[in-house]
ChimeraX commands (.cxc) that place a marker at each C-alpha (Angstrom):
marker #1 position -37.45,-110.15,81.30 radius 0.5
marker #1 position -37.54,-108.42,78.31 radius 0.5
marker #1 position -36.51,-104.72,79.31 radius 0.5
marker #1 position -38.85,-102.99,76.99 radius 0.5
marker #1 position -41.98,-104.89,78.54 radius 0.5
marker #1 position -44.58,-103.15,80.37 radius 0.5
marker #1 position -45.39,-103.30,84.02 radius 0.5
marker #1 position -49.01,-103.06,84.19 radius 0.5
marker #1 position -50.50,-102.52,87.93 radius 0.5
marker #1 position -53.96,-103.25,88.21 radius 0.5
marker #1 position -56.41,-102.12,91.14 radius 0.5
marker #1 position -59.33,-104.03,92.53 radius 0.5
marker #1 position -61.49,-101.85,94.40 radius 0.5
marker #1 position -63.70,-104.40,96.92 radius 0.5
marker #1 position -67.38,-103.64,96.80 radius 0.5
marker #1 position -69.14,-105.92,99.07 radius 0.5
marker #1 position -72.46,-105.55,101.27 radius 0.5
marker #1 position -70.38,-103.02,103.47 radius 0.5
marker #1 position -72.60,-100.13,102.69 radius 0.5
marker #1 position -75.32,-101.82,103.80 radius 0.5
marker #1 position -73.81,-101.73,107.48 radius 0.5
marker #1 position -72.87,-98.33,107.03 radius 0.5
marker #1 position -74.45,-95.17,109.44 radius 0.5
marker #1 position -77.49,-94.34,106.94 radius 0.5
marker #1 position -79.73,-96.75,109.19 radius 0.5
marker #1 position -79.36,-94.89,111.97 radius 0.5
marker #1 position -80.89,-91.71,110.78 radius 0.5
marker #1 position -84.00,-93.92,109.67 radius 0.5
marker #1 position -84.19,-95.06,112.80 radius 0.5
marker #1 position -83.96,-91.87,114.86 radius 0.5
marker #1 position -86.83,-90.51,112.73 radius 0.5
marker #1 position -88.83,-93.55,113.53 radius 0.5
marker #1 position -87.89,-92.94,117.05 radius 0.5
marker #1 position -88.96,-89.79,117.07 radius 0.5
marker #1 position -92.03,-90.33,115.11 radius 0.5
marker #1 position -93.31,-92.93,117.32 radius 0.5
marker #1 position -92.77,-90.43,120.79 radius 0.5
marker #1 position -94.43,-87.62,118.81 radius 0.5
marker #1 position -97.61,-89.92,118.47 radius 0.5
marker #1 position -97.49,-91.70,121.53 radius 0.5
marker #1 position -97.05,-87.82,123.59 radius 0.5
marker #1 position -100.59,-86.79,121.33 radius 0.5
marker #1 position -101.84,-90.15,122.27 radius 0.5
marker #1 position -101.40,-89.07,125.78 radius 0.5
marker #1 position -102.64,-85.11,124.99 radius 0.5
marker #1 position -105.95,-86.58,124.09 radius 0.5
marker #1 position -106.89,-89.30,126.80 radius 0.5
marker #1 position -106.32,-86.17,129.06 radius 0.5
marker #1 position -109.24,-83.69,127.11 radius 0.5
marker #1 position -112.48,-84.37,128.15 radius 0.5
marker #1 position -114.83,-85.91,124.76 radius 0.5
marker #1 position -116.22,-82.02,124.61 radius 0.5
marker #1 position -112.98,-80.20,124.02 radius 0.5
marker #1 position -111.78,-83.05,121.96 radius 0.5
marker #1 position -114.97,-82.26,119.56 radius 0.5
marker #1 position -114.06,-78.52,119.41 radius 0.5
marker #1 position -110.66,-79.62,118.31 radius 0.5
marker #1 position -111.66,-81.40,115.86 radius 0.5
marker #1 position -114.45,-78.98,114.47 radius 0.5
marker #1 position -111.75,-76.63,114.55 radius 0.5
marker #1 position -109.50,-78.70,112.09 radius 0.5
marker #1 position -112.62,-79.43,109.82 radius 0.5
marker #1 position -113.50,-75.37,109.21 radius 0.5
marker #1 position -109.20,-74.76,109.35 radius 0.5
marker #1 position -108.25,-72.34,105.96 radius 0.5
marker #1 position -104.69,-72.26,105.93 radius 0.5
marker #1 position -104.99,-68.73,103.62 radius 0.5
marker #1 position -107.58,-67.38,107.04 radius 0.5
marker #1 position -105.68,-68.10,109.83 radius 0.5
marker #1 position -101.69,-68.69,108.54 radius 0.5
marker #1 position -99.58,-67.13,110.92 radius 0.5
marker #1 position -101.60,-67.78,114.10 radius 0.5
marker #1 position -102.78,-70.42,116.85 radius 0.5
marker #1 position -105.99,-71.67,117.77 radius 0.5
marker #1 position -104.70,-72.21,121.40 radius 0.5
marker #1 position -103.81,-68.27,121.40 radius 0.5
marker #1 position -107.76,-67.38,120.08 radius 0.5
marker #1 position -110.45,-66.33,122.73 radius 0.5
marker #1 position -111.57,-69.38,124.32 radius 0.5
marker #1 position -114.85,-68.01,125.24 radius 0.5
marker #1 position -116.61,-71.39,126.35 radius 0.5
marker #1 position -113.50,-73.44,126.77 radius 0.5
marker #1 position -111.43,-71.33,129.82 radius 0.5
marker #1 position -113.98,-68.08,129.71 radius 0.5
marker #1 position -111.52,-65.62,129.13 radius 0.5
marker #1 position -108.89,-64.26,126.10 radius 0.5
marker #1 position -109.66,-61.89,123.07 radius 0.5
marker #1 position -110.21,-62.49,119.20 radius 0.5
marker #1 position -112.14,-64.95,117.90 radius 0.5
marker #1 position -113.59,-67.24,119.53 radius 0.5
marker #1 position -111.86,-71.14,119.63 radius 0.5
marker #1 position -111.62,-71.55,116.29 radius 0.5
marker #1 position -114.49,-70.18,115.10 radius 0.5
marker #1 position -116.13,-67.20,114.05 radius 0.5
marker #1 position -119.43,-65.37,113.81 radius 0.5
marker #1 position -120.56,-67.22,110.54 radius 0.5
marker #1 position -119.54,-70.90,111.93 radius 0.5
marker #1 position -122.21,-71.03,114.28 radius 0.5
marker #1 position -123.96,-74.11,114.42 radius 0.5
marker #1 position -121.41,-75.94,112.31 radius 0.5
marker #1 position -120.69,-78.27,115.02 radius 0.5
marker #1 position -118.33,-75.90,117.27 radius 0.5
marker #1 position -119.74,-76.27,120.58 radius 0.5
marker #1 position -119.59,-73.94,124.01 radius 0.5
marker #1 position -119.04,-75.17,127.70 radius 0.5
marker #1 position -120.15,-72.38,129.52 radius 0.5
marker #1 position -121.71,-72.11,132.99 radius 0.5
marker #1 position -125.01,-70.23,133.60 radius 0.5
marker #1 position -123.25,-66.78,134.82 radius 0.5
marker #1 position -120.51,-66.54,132.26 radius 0.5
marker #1 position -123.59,-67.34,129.39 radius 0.5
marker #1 position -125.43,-64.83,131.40 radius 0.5
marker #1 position -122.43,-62.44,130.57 radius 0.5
marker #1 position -121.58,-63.52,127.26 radius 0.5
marker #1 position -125.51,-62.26,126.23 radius 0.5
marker #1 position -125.63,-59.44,127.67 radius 0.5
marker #1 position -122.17,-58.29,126.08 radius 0.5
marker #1 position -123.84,-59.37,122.37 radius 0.5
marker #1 position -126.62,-57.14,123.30 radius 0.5
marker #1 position -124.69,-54.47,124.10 radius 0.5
marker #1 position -122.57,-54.80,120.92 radius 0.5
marker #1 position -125.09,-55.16,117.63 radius 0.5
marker #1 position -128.90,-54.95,119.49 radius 0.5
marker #1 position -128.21,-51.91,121.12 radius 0.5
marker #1 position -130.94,-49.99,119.91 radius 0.5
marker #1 position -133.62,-52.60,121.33 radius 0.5
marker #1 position -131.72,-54.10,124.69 radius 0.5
marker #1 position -134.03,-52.88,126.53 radius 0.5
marker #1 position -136.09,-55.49,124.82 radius 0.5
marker #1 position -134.06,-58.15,125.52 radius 0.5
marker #1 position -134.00,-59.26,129.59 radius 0.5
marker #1 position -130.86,-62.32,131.08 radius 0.5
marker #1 position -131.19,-64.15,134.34 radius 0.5
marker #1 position -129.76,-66.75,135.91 radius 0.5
marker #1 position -132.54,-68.93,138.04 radius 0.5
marker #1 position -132.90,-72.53,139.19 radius 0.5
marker #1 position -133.47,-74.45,135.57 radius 0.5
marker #1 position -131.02,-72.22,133.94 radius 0.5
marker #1 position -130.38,-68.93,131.76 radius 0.5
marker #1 position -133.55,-67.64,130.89 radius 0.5
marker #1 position -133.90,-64.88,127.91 radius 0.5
marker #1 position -136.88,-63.01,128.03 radius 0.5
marker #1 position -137.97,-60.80,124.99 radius 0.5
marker #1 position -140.45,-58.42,125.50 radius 0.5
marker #1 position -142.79,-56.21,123.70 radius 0.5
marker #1 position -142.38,-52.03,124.21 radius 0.5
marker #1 position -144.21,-48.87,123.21 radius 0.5
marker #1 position -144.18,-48.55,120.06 radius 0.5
marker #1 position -141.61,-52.03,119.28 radius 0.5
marker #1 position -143.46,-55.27,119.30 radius 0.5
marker #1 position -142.86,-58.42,118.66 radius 0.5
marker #1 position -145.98,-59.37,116.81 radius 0.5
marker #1 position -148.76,-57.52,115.51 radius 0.5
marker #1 position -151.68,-56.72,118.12 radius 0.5
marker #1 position -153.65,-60.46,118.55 radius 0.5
marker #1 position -151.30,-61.68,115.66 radius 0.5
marker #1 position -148.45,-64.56,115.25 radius 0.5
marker #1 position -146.26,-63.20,112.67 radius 0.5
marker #1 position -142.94,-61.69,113.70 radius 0.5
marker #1 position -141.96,-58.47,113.70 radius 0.5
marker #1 position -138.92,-57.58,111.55 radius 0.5
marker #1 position -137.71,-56.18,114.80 radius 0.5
marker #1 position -138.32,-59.36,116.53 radius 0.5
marker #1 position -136.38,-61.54,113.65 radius 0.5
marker #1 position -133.58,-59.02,114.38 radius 0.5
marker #1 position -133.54,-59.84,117.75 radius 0.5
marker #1 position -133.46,-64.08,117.38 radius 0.5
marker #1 position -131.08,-63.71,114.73 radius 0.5
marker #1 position -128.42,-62.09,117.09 radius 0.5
marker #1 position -129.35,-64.50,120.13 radius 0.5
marker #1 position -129.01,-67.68,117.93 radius 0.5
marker #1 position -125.70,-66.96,117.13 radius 0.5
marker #1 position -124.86,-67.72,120.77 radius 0.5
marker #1 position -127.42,-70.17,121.42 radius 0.5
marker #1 position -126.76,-72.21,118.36 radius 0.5
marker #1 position -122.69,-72.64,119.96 radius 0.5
marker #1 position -123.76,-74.11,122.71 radius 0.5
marker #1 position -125.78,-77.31,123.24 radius 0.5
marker #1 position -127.81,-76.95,126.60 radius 0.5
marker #1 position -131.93,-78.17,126.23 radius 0.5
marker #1 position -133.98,-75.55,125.11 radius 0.5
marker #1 position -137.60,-74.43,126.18 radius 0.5
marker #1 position -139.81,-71.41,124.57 radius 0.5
marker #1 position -142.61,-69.96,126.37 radius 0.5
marker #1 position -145.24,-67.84,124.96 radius 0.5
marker #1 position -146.63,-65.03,127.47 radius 0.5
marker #1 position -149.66,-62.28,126.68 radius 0.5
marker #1 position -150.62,-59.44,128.65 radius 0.5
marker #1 position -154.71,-59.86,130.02 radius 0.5
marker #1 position -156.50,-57.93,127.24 radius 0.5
marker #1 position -158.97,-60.85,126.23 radius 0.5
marker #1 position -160.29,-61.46,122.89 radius 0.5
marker #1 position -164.32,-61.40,122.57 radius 0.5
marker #1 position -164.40,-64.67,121.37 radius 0.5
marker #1 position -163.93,-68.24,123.34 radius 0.5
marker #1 position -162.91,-69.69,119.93 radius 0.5
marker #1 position -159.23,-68.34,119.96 radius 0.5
marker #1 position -158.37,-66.78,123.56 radius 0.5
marker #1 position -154.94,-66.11,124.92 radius 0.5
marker #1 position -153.62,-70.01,125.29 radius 0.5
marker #1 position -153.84,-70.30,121.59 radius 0.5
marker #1 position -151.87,-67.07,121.05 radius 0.5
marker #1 position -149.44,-67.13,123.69 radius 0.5
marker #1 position -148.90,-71.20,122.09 radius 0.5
marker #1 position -148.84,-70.14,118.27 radius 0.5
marker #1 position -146.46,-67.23,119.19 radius 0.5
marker #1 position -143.97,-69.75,121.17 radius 0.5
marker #1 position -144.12,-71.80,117.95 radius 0.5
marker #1 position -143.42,-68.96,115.86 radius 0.5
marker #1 position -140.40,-68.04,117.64 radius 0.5
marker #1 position -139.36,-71.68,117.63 radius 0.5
marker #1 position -139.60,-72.11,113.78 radius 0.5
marker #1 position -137.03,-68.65,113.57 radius 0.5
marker #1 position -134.97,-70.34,115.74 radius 0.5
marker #1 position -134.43,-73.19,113.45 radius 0.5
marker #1 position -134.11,-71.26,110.30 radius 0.5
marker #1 position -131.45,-69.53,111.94 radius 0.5
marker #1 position -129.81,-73.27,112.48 radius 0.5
marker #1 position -130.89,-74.28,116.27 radius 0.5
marker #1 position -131.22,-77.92,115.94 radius 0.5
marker #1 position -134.44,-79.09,116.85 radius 0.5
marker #1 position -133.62,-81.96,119.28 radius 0.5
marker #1 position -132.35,-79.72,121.75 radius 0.5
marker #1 position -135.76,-78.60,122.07 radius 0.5
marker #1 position -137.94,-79.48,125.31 radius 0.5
marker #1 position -140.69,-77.85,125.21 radius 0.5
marker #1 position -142.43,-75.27,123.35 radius 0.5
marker #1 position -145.71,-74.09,125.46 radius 0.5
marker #1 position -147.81,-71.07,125.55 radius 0.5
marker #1 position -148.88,-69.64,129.31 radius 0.5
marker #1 position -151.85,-66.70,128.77 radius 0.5
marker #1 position -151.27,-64.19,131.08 radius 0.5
marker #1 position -150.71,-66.49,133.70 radius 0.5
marker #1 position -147.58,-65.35,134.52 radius 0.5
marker #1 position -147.33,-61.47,133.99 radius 0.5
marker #1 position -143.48,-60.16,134.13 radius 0.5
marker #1 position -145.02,-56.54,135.97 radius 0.5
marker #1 position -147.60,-58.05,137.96 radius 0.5
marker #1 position -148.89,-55.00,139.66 radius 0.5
marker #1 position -149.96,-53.89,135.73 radius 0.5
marker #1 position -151.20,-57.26,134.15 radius 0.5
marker #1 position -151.83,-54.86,130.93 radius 0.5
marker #1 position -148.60,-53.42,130.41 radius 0.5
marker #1 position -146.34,-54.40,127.11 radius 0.5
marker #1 position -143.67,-55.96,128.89 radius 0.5
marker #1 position -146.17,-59.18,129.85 radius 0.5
marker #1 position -146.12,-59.99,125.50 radius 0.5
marker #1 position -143.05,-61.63,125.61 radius 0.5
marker #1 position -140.87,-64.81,124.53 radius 0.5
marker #1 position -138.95,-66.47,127.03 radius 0.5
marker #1 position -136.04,-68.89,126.06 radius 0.5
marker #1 position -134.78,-71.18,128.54 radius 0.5
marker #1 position -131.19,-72.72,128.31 radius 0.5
marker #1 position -131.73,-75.63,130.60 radius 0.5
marker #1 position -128.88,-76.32,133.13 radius 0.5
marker #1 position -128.19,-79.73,135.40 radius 0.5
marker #1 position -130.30,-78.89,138.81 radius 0.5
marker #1 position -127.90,-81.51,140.31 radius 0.5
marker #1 position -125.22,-79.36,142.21 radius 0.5
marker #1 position -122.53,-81.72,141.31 radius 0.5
marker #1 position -123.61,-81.88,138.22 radius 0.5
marker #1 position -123.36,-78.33,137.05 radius 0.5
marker #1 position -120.31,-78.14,139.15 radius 0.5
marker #1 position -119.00,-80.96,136.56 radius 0.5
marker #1 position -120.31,-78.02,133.66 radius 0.5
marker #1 position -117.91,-75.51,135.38 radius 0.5
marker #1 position -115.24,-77.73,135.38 radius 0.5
marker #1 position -115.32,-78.54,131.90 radius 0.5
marker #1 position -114.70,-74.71,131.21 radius 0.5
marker #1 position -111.19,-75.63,132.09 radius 0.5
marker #1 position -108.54,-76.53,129.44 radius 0.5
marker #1 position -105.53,-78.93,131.18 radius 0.5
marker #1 position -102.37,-77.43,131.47 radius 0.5
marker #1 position -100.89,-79.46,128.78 radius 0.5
marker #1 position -103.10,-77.52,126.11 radius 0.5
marker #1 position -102.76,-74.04,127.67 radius 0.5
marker #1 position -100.51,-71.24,125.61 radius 0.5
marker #1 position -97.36,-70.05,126.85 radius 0.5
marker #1 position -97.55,-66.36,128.60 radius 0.5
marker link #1:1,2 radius 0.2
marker link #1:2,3 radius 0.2
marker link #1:3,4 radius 0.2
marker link #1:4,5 radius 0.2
marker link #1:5,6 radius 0.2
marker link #1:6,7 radius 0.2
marker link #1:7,8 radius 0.2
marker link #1:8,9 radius 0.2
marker link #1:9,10 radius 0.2
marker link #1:10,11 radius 0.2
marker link #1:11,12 radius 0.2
marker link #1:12,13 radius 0.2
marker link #1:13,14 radius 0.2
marker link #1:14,15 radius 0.2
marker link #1:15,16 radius 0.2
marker link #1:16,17 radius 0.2
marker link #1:17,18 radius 0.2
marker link #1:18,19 radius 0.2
marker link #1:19,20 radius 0.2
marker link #1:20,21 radius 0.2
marker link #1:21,22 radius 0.2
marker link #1:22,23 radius 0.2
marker link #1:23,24 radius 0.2
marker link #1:24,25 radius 0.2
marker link #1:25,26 radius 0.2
marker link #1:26,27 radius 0.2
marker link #1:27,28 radius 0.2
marker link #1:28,29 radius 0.2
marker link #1:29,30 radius 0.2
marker link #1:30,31 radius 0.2
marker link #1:31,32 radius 0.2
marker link #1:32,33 radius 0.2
marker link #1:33,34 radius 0.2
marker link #1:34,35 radius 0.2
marker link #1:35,36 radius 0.2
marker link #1:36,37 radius 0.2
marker link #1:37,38 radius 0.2
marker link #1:38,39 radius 0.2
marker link #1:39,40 radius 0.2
marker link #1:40,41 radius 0.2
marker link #1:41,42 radius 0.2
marker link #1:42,43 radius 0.2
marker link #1:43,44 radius 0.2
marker link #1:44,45 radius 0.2
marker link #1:45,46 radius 0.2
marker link #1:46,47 radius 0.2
marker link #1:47,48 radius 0.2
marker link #1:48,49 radius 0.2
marker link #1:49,50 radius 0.2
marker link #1:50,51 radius 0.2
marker link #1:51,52 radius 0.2
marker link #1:52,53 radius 0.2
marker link #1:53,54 radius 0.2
marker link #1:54,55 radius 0.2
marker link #1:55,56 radius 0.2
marker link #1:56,57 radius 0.2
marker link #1:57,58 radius 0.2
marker link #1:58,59 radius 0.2
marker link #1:59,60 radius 0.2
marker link #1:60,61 radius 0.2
marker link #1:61,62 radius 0.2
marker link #1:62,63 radius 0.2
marker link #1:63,64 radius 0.2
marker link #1:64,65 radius 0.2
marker link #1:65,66 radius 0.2
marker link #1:66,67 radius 0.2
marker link #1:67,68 radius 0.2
marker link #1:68,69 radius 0.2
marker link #1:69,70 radius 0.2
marker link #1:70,71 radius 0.2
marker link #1:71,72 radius 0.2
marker link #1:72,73 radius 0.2
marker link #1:73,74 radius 0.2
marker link #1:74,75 radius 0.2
marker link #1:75,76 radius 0.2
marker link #1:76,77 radius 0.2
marker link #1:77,78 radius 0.2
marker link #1:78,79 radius 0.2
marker link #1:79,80 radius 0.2
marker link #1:80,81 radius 0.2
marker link #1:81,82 radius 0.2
marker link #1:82,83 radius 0.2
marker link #1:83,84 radius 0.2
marker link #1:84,85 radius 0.2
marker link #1:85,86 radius 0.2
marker link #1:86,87 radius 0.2
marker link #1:87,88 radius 0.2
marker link #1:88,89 radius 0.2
marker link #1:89,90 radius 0.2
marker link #1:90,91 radius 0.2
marker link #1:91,92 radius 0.2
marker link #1:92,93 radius 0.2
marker link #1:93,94 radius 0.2
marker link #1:94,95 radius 0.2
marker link #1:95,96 radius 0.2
marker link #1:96,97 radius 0.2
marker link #1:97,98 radius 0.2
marker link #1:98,99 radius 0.2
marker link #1:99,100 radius 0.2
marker link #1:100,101 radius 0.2
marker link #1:101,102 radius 0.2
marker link #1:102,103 radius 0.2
marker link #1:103,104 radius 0.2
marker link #1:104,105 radius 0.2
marker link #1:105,106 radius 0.2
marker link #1:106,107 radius 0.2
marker link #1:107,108 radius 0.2
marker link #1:108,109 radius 0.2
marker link #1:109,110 radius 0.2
marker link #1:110,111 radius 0.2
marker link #1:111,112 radius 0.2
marker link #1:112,113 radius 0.2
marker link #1:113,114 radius 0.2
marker link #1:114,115 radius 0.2
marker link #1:115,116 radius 0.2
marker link #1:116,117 radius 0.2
marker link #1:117,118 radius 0.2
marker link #1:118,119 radius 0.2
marker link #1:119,120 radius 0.2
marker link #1:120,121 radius 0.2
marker link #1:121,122 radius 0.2
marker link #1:122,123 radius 0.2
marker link #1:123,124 radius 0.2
marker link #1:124,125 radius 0.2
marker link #1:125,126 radius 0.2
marker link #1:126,127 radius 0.2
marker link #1:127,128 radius 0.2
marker link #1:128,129 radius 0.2
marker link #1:129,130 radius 0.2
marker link #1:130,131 radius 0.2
marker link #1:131,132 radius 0.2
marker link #1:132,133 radius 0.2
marker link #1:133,134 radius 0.2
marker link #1:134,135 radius 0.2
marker link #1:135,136 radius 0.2
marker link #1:136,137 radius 0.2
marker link #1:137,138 radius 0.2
marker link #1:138,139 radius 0.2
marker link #1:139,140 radius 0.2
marker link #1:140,141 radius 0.2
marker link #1:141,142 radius 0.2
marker link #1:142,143 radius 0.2
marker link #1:143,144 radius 0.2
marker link #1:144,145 radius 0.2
marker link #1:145,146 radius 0.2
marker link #1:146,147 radius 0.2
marker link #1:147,148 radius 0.2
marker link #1:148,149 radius 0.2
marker link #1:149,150 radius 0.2
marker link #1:150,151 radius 0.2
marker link #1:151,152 radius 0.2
marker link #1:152,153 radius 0.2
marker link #1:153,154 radius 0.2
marker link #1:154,155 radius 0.2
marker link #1:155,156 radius 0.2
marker link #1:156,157 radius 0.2
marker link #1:157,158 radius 0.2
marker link #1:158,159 radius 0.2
marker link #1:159,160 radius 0.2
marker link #1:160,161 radius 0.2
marker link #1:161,162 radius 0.2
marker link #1:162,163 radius 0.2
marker link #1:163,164 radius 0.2
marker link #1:164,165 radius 0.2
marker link #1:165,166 radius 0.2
marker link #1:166,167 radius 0.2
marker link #1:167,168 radius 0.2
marker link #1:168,169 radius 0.2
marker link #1:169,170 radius 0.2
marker link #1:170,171 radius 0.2
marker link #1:171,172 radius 0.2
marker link #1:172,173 radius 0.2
marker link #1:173,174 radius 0.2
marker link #1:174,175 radius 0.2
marker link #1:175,176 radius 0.2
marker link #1:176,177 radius 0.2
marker link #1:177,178 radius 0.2
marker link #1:178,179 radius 0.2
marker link #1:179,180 radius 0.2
marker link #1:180,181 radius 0.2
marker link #1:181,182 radius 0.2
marker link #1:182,183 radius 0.2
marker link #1:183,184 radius 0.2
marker link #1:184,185 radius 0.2
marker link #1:185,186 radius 0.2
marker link #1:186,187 radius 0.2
marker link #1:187,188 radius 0.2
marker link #1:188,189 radius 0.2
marker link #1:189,190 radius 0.2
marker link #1:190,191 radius 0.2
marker link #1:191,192 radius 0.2
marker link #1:192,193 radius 0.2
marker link #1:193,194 radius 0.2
marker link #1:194,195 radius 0.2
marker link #1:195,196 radius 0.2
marker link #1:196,197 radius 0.2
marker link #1:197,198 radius 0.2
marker link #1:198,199 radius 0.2
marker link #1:199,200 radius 0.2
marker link #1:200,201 radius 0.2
marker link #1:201,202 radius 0.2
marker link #1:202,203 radius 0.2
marker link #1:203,204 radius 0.2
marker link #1:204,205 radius 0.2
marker link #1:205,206 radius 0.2
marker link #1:206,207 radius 0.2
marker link #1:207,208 radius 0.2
marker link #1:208,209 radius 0.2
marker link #1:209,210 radius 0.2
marker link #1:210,211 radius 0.2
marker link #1:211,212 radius 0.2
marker link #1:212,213 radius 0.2
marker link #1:213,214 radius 0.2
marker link #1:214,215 radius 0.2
marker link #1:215,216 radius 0.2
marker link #1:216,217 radius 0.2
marker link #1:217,218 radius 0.2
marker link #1:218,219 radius 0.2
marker link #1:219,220 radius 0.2
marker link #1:220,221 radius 0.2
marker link #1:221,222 radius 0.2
marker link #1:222,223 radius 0.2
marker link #1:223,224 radius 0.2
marker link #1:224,225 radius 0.2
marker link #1:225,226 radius 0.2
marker link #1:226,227 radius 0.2
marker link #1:227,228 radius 0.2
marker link #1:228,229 radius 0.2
marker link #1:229,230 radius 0.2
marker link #1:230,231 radius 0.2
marker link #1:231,232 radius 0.2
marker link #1:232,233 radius 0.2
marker link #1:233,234 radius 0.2
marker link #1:234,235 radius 0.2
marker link #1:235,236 radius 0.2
marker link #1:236,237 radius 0.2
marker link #1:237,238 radius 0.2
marker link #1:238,239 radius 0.2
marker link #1:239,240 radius 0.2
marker link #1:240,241 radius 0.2
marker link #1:241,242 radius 0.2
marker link #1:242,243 radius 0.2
marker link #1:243,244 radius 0.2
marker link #1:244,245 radius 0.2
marker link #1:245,246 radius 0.2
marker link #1:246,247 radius 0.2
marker link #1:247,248 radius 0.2
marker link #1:248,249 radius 0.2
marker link #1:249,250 radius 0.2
marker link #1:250,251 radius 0.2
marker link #1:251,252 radius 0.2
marker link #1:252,253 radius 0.2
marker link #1:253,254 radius 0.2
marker link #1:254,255 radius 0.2
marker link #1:255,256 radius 0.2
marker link #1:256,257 radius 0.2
marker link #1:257,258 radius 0.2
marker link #1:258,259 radius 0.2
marker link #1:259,260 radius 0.2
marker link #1:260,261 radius 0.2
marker link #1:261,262 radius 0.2
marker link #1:262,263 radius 0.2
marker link #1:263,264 radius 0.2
marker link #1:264,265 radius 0.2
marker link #1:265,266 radius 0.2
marker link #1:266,267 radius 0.2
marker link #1:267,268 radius 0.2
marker link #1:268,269 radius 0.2
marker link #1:269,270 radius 0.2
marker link #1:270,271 radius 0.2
marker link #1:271,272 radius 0.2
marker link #1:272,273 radius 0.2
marker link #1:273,274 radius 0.2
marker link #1:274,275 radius 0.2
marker link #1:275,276 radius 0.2
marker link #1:276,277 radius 0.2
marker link #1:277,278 radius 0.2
marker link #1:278,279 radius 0.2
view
């Protein structure tokens, strides 16, 4: 061997398919894993929400503004209509959603409540105008005519502006919920001279009148049952068939007569456990 030869060493580095059986699979596969339980445990979340509470979660998603509500829960908003009880907004909605497809669950006393305390809040100056009561076919909201406040002009079918005040404020709660709806038209017994337009045309064209507010305000018509006119028929102070109070507009938010059937309502007020914020 010739001493001033080079010794030249060469190294072969073997690059087979090893890195294909290396551990980068098994991250892939934990995310699918985890992927798949994640779907399969909302799977599971929504076969146990009744078809209501499913629609108000997914009315919620449709108005959701990540620049309105970052930083907070819909679960941890007032669920006025969904468990009857919490503060803030309402379940995912607020004042100026109405009627965009959120919907209520409430039973006749807690609407009862609800009203009154909407009264009390922004038609406080004229709640002794507006009248809530539970009875057999449902909630019943009776606006009625004072001294001085009515709701239409004397013998007229116009609305007051007072009036329009009044239905605006109501609709906002009536429009969240989707009970069947009747208006009644009542008049006091002053009589007009004429047989050609008496009291049942009045009492009818006023009920219509309030009907047509209604849906500008966004009540959606086929919720409506009945819109009827009565006369004096049925005076609200029946020892004074003259007084003010018998020129009123009742609303009717009809309930199930069945007792099992409203009991079924009440139920629906509450949200499974699964779905309920942490204390």
């Amino acid at each position: 061997m010739n001493p001033k030869s080079k010794i030249i060493i060469k190294k072969v580095r073997k690059t087979g398919h090893g890195g294909a059986h290396g551990g980068s699979w098994k991250v892939a596969y934990a995310d699918f894993v985890t992927a798949m339980m994640a779907f399969f445990l909302l799977m599971w979340l929504i076969t146990m929400v009744s078809p209501e509470k499913r629609a108000r979660v997914a009315s919620y998603f449709k108005q959701f503004s990540l620049f309105e509500k970052s930083g907070s829960s819909f679960l941890m908003e007032q669920q006025v209509g969904v468990t009857g009880e919490g503060g803030g907004k309402e379940f995912g909605k607020t004042e100026r959603d109405y009627g965009k497809g959120a919907v209520d669950v409430l039973s006749p006393e807690a609407l009862k409540e609800k009203l009154k305390k909407e009264i009390e809040k922004k038609l406080a100056d004229v709640k002794e105008q507006v009248m809530v009561d539970v009875f057999e076919e449902g909630v019943r909201i009776q606006i009625v005519d004072t001294e001085g406040r009515p709701m239409f002009p004397l013998g007229g079918t116009a609305l007051t502006t007072n009036a329009k005040k009044i239905l605006a404020v109501l609709s906002g709660t009536i429009n969240a919920l989707e009970n069947k709806i009747t208006i009644e038209g009542h008049t006091d017994a002053l009589s007009y001279a004429s047989d050609r337009y008496t009291n049942w045309e009045l009492s009818t064209e006023r009920a219509s009148a309030a009907r047509q507010e209604l849906q500008q305000n966004g009540l959606d018509p086929d919720r409506l049952v009945r819109v009827s006119g009565y006369a004096a028929t049925q005076p609200l102070i029946r020892e004074d068939a003259h007084d003010p109070r018998n020129r009123r507009i009742s609303i009717i938010l009809h309930y199930p007569a069945d007792p099992v059937q409203r009991e079924k309502v009440q139920q629906m007020q509450q949200v499974p456990v699964a779905l309920q914020p942490a204390r």
